[in-house]
C-alpha distance (Angstrom), angle and dihedral (degrees) to the residues before:
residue distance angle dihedral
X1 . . .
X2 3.88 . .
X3 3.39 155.5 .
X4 3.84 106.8 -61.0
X5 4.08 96.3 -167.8
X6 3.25 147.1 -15.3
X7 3.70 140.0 -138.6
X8 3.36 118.2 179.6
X9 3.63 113.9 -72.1
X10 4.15 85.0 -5.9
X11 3.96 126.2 90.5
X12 3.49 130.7 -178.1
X13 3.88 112.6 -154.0
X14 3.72 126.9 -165.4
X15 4.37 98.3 -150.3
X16 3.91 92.4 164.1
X17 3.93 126.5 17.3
X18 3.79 103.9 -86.6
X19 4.00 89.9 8.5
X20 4.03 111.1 97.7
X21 4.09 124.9 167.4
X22 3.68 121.8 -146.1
X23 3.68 110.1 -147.1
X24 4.24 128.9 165.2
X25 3.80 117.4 -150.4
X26 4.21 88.3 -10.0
X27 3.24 105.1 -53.0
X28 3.93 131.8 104.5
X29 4.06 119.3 -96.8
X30 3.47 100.0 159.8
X31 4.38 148.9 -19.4
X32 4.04 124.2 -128.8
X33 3.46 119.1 -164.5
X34 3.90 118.8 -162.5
X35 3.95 127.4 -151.5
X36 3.79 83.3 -105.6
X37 3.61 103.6 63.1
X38 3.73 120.5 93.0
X39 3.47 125.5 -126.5
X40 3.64 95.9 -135.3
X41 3.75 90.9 56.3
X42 3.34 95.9 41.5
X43 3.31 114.0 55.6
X44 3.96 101.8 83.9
X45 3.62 86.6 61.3
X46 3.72 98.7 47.2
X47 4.41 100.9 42.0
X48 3.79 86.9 41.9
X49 4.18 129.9 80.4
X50 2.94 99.4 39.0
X51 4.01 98.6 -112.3
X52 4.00 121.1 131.9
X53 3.86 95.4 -151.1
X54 3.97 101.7 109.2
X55 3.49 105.7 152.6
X56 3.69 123.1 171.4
X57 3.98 129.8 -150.9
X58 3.64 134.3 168.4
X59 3.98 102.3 -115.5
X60 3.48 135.4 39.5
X61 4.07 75.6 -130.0
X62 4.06 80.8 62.4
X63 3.78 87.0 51.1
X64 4.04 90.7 51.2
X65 4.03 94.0 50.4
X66 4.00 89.8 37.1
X67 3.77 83.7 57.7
X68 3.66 90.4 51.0
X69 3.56 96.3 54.8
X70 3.74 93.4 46.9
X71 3.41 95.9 56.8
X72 3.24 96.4 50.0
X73 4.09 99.5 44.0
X74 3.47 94.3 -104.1
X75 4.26 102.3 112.7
């Protein structure tokens, strides 16, 4: 997949359906994980980087806002 948006220095990336990383200038701030990923596919993205941020929302609309508030201190 890609990057879904950008905000300045922020990017959301979608890696996996339903399984999007929230990084600022590169490096990795935080994982969502939708009701649409699957575990299976998933779970290279979520044990690896290090980063204990795994939030989980319903939508990958919820991912877009949760973004959003990240980026802007609001988690």
């Amino acid at each position: 997949m890609s990057v879904t948006e950008r905000a300045g220095e922020w990017t959301l990336d979608e890696k996996e359906t339903g399984v999007f990383l929230v990084k600022r200038r590169g490096h990795l701030q935080a994982k969502v994980v939708t009701m649409e990923s699957d575990p299976s596919d998933a779970i290279e993205y979520l044990l690896d980087g290090g980063v204990a941020d795994v939030i989980e929302v319903e939508s990958p609309e919820d991912a877009y806002e949760r973004f959003h508030r990240i980026r802007t201190g609001a988690r």
